[in-house]
MIBAFI-863283 format. One record per residue (C-alpha): residue number from 1; x, y, z. Coordinates in nm, 3 decimals, always signed. Example, Ala and Ser with C-alpha at 12.3 -4.5 7.8 and 13.67 -1.06 7.14 Angstrom:
BEGIN
1	+1.230	-0.450	+0.780 .
2	+1.367	-0.106	+0.714 .
END
This chain:
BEGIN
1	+2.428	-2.117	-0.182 .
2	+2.231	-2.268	-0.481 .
3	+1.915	-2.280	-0.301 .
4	+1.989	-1.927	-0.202 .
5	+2.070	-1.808	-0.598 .
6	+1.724	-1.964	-0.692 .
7	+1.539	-1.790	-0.455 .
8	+1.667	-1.454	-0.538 .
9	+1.566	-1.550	-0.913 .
10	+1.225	-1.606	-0.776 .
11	+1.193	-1.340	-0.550 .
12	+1.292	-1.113	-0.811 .
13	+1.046	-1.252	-1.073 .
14	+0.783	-1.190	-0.765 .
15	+0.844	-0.820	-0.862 .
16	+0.616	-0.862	-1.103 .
17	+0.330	-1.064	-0.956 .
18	-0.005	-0.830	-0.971 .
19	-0.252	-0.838	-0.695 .
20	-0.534	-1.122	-0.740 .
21	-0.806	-0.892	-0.760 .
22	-1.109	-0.995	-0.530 .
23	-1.399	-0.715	-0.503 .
24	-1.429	-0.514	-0.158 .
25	-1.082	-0.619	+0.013 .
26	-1.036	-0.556	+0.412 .
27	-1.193	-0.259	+0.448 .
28	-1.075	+0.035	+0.579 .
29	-0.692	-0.006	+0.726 .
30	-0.573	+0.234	+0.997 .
31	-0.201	+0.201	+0.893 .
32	-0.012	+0.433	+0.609 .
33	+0.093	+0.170	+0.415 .
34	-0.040	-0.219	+0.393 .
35	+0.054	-0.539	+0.235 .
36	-0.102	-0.906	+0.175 .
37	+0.069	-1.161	+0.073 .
38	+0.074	-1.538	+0.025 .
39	+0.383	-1.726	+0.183 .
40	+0.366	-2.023	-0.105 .
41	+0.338	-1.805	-0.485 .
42	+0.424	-1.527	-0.346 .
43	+0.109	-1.355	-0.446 .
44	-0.010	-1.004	-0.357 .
45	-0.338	-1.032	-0.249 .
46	-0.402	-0.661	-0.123 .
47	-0.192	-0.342	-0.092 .
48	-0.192	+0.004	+0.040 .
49	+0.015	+0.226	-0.078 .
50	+0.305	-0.100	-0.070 .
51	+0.618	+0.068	-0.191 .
52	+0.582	+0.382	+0.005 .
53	+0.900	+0.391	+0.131 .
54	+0.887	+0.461	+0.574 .
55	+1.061	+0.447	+0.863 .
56	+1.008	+0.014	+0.959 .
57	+1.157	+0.042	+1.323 .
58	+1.196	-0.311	+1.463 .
59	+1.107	-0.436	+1.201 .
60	+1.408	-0.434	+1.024 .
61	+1.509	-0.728	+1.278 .
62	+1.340	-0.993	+0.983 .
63	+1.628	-0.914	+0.758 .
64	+1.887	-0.941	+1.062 .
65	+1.725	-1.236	+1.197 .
66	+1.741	-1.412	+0.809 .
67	+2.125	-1.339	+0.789 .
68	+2.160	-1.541	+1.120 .
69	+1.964	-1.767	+1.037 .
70	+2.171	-1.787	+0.693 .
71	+2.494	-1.745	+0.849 .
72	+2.360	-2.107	+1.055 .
73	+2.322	-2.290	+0.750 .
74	+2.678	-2.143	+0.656 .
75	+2.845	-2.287	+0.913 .
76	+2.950	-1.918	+1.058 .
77	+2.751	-1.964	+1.383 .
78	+2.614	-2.259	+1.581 .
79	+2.343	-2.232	+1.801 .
80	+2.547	-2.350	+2.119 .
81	+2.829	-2.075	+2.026 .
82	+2.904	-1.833	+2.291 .
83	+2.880	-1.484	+2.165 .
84	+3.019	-1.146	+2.392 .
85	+2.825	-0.782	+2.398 .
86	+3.073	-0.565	+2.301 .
87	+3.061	-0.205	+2.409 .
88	+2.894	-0.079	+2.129 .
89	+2.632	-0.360	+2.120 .
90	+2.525	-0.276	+2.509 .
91	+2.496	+0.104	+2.425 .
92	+2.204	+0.072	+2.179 .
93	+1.884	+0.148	+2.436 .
94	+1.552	+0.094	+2.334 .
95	+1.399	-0.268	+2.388 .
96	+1.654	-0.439	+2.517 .
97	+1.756	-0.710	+2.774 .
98	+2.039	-0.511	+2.946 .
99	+2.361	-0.701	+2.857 .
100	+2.653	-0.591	+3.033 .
101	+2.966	-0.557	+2.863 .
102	+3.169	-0.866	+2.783 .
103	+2.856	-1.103	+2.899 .
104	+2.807	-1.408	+2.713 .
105	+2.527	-1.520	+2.570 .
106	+2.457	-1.822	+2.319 .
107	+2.329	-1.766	+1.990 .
108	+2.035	-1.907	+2.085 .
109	+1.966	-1.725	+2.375 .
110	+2.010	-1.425	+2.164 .
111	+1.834	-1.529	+1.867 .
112	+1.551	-1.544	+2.094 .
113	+1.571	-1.205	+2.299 .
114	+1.522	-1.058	+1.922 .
115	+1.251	-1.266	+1.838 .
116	+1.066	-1.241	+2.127 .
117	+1.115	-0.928	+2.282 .
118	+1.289	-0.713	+1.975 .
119	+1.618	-0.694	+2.207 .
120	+1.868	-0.407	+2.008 .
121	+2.175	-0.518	+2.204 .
122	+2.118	-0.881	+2.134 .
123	+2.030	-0.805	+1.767 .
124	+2.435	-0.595	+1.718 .
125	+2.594	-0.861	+1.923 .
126	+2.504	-1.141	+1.670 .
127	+2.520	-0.883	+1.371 .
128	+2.919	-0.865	+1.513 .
129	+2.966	-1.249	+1.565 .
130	+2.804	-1.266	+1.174 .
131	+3.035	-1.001	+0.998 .
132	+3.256	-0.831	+1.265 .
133	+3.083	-0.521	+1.338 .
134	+2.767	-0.354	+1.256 .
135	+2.841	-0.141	+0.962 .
136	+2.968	-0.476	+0.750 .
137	+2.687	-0.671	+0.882 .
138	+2.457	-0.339	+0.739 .
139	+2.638	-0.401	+0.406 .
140	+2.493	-0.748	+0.381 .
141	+2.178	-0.659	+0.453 .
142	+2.155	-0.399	+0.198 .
143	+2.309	-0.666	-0.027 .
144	+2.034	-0.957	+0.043 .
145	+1.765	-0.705	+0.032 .
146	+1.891	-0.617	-0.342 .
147	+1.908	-1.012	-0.408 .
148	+1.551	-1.036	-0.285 .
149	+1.429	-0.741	-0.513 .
150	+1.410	-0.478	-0.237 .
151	+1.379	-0.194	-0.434 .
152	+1.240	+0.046	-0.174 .
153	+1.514	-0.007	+0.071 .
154	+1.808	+0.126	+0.237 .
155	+1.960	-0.007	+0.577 .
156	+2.164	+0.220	+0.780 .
157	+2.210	-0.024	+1.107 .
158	+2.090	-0.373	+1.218 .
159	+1.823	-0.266	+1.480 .
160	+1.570	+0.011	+1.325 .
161	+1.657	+0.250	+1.585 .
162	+1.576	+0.588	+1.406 .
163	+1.859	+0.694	+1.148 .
164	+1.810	+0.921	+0.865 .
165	+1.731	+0.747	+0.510 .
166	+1.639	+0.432	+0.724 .
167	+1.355	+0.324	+0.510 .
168	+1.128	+0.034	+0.321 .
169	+0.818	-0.015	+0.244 .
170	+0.571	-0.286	+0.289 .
171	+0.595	-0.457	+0.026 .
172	+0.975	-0.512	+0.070 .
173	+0.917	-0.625	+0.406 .
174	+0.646	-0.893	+0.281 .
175	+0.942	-1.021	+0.055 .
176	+1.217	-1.082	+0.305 .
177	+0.963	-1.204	+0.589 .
178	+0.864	-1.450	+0.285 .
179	+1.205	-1.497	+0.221 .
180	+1.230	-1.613	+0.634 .
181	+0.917	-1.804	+0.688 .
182	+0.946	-2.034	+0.344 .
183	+1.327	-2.115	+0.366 .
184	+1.349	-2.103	+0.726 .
185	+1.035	-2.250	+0.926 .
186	+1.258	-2.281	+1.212 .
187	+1.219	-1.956	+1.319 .
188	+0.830	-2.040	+1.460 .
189	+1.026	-2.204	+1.764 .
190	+1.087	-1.862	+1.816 .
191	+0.807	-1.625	+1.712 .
192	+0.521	-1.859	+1.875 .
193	+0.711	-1.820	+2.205 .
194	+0.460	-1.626	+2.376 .
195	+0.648	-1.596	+2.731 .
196	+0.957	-1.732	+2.815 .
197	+1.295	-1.648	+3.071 .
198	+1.676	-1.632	+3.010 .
199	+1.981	-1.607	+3.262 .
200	+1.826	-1.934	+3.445 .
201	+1.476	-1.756	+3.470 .
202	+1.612	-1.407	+3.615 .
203	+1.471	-1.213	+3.304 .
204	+1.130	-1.248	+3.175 .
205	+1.065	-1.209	+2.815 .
206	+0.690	-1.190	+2.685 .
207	+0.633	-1.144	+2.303 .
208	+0.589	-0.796	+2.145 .
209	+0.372	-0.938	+1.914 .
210	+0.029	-1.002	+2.093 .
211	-0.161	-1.146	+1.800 .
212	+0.051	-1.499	+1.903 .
213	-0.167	-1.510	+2.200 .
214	-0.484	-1.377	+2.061 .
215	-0.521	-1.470	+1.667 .
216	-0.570	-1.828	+1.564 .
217	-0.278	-2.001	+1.350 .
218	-0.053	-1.672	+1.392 .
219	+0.299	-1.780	+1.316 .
220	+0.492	-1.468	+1.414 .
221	+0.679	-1.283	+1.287 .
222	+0.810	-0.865	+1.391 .
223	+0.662	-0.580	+1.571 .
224	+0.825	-0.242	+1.563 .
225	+0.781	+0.125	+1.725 .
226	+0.962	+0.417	+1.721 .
227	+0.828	+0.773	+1.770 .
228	+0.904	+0.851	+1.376 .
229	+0.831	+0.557	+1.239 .
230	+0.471	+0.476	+1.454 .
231	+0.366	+0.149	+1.495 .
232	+0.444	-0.104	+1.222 .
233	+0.423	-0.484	+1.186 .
234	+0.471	-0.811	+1.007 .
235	+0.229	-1.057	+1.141 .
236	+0.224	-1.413	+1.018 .
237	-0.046	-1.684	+1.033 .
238	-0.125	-2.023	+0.900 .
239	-0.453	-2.204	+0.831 .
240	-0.545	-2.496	+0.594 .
241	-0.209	-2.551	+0.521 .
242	-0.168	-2.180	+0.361 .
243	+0.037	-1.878	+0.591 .
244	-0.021	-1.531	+0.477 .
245	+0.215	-1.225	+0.572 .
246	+0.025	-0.917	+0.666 .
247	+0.240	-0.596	+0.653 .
248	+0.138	-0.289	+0.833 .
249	+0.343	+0.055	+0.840 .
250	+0.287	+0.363	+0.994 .
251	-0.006	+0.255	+1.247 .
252	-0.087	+0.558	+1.470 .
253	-0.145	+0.298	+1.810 .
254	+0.032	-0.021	+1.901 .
255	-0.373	-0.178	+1.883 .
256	-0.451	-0.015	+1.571 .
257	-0.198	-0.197	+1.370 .
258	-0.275	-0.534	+1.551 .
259	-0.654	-0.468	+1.433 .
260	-0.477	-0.381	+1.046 .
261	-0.297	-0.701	+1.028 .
262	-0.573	-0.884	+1.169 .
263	-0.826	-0.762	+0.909 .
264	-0.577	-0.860	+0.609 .
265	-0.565	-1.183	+0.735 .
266	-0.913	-1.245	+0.832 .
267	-0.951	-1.144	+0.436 .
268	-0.689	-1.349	+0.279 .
269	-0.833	-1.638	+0.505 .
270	-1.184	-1.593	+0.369 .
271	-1.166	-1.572	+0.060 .
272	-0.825	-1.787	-0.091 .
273	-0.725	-2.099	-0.048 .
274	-0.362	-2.286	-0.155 .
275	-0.528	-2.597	-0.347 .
276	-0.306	-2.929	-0.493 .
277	-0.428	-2.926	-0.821 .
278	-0.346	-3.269	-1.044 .
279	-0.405	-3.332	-1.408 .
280	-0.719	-3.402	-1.558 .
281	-0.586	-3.669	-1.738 .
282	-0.290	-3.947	-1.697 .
283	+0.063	-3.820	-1.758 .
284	+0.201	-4.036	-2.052 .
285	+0.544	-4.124	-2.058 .
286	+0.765	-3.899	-2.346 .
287	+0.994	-4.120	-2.547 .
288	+1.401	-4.129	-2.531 .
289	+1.579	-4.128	-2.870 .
290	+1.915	-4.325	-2.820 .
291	+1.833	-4.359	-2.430 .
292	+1.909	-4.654	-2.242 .
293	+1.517	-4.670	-2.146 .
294	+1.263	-4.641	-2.416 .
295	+1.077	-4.372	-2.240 .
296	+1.042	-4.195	-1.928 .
297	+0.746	-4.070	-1.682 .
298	+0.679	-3.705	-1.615 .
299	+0.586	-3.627	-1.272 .
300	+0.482	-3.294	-1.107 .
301	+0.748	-3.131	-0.989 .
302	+0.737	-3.065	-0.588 .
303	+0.397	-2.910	-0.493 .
304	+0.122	-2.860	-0.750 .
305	-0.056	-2.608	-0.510 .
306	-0.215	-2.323	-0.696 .
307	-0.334	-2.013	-0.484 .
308	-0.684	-1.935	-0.578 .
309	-1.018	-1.749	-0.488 .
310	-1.238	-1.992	-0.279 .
311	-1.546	-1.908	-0.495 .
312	-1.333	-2.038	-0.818 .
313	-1.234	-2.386	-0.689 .
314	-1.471	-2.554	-0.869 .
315	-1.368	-2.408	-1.220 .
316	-0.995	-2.546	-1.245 .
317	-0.904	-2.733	-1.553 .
318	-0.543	-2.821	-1.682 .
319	-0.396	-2.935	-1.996 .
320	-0.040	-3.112	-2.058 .
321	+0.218	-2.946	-2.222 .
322	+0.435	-3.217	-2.314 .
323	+0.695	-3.314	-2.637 .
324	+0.636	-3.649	-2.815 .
325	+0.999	-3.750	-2.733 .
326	+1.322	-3.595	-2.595 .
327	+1.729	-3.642	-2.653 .
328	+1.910	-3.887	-2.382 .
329	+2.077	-3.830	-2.152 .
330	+1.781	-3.700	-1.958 .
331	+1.869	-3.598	-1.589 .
332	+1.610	-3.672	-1.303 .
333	+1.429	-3.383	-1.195 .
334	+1.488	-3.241	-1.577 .
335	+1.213	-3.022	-1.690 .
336	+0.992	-3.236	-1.979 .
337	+0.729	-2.989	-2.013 .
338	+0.419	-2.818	-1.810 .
339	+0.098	-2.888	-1.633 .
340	-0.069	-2.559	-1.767 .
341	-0.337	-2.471	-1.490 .
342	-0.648	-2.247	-1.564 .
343	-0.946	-2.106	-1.413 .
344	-1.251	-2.055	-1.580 .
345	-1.056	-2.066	-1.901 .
346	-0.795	-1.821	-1.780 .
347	-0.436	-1.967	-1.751 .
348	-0.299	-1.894	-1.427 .
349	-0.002	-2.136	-1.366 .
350	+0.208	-2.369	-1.536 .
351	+0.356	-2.655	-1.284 .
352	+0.675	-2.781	-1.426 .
353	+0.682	-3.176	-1.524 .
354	+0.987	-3.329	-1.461 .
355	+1.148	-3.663	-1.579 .
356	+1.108	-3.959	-1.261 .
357	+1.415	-4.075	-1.342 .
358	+1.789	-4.059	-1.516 .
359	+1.795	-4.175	-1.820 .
360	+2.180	-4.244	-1.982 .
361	+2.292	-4.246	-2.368 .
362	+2.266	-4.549	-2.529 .
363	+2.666	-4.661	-2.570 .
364	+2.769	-4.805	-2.933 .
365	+2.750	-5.150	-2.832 .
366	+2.394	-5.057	-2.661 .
367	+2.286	-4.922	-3.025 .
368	+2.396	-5.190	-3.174 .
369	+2.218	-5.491	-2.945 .
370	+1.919	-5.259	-2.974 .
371	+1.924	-5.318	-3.390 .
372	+2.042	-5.686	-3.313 .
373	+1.693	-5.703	-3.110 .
374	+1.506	-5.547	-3.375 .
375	+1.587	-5.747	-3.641 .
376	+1.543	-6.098	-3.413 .
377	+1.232	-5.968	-3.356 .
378	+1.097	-5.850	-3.701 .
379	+1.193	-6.249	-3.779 .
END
């Protein structure tokens, strides 16, 4: 639930995060609203009318697909668990795999008929096994997508069939399909299935989502169609160790919005790159006062990677942002001060430095051996 807490923080504080400005973007989009952004920073690299707030049909399946995935790490489902299609799961029509009433599928098996072929009955049955019916399972959505900053968006069921004041925009999609891809990277064993069978090989499923099949690196993610709503898509790739989310919304053909998502990628491909950046210099160690160890070593905390325009690779610089000394107890992991990363002059990041190590208060009789050892040695 930590992990979760922090995210929201940073998801919210992604609110804020301009577009990275390079000239001529992906030309002209055939889709009413459009979204680029980069899985790592969170970074929007292009938008089209992004908060315009539509009709997402299928779509909507990301956020039901995170609270499974969620409800998983909870220990509310298991991917072996049985799970029954209730009446009101097996009336929803539209893409669907035709459960009967009372037929049991595992979580798995379901989890994958909504990833793969965007299956409504599959997608209430687990919203039911997750919350006990539909309209409490729609609560928590609405709830996550306020934790994740979803400003633009109101949930009325867990499928995107059409409902009245059913709406997002693309922008909130790019932050919960972020929100899925970064914390949740098991969901490609999904989303790359390109065809696959359940019920021992009686049903066939092949993937809504034909840029898994014809786009290099594509990751996933969520197609979705209804007559109101048009064509609309999240499609994921990776290359070079860096996976973009390209959001379209409100395509007028199914190929249309496969050609919109593929031109946002083929423009956040071209021109970014995520790049490990290091310090220019070496990282000295910050003194302890009244620590059990004199000092301790800063070290980069996690990744150092720095989204930035291909053609400004070559101007990084950093700088250390560090305190001559610091109070014990220091924890590992505690934040000692900042890599501050800039471009061209420009500071675009700060990477947090953290200490290596714990460091413990020095005890009385620790003090006191220290000032024994002081004076033996001043002798």
């Amino acid at each position: 639930m930590m992990k979760r807490t922090v995210a929201a923080i940073l998801c919210l504080a992604l609110t804020l995060t301009p577009a990275l400005a390079v000239t001529g973007g992906p030309g002209p989009l055939q889709a009413g609203s459009a979204v680029l952004m980069e899985k790592e920073t969170g970074s929007v690299l292009y938008e089209q009318n992004a908060h315009a707030r539509l009709e997402p049909a299928s779509v909507t399946k990301v956020m039901t697909m995170l609270l499974v995935l969620e409800a998983i790490d909870d220990g509310v489902l298991a991917w072996d668990q049985p799970v029954s299609a209730s009446a009101h799961a097996v009336s929803m029509g539209g893409s669907q795999i035709w459960l009967k009433e009372n037929e049991q599928m595992t979580v798995r098996e379901m989890f994958k008929a909504v990833a793969v072929v965007s299956a409504n009955d599959c997608a209430v049955a687990l919203a039911e096994a997750v919350a006990g019916s539909e309209e409490a399972f729609v609560q928590r959505m609405n709830q996550r997508a306020v934790a994740l900053g979803m400003a633009d968006t109101t949930f009325l069921n867990a499928t995107g069939l059409p409902a009245a004041g059913h709406v997002t925009s693309a922008y909130d999609i790019a932050l919960m399909s972020r929100q899925l891809i970064l914390y949740h990277p098991e969901i490609r064993e999904f989303t790359t299935i390109w065809m696959d069978s359940l019920r021992d090989g009686a049903f066939q499923l092949s993937n809504t989502n034909k840029l898994i099949r014809f786009y290099d690196g594509a990751t996933g993610l969520k197609t979705g169609f209804t007559a109101s709503a048009h064509y609309c898509l999240s499609a994921t790739a990776e290359r070079d160790g860096m996976e973009l989310i390209a959001v379209t919304m409100d395509s007028p053909t199914s190929s249309l919005r496969f050609e919109a998502a593929k031109a946002l990628l083929n423009f956040g491909f071209a021109n970014y790159a995520l790049v490990n950046v290091y310090a220019d210099q070496a990282i000295p160690p910050v003194n302890v006062e009244l620590g059990e160890y004199e000092t301790v070593q800063p070290v980069l905390k996690d990744s150092s990677k720095v989204l930035l325009e291909k053609a400004q690779a070559a101007k990084v610089t950093t700088a250390l942002d560090l305190p001559a000394s610091v109070q014990a107890p220091v924890e590992e992991g505690q934040i000692l001060g900042h890599m501050r990363v800039s471009v061209d002059g420009v500071e675009i990041a700060q990477v947090p430095l953290v200490a290596d190590r714990p460091v413990a208060k020095l005890t009385v009789p620790g003090i006191l051996g220290r000032l024994l050892q002081a004076v033996l040695l001043a002798d």
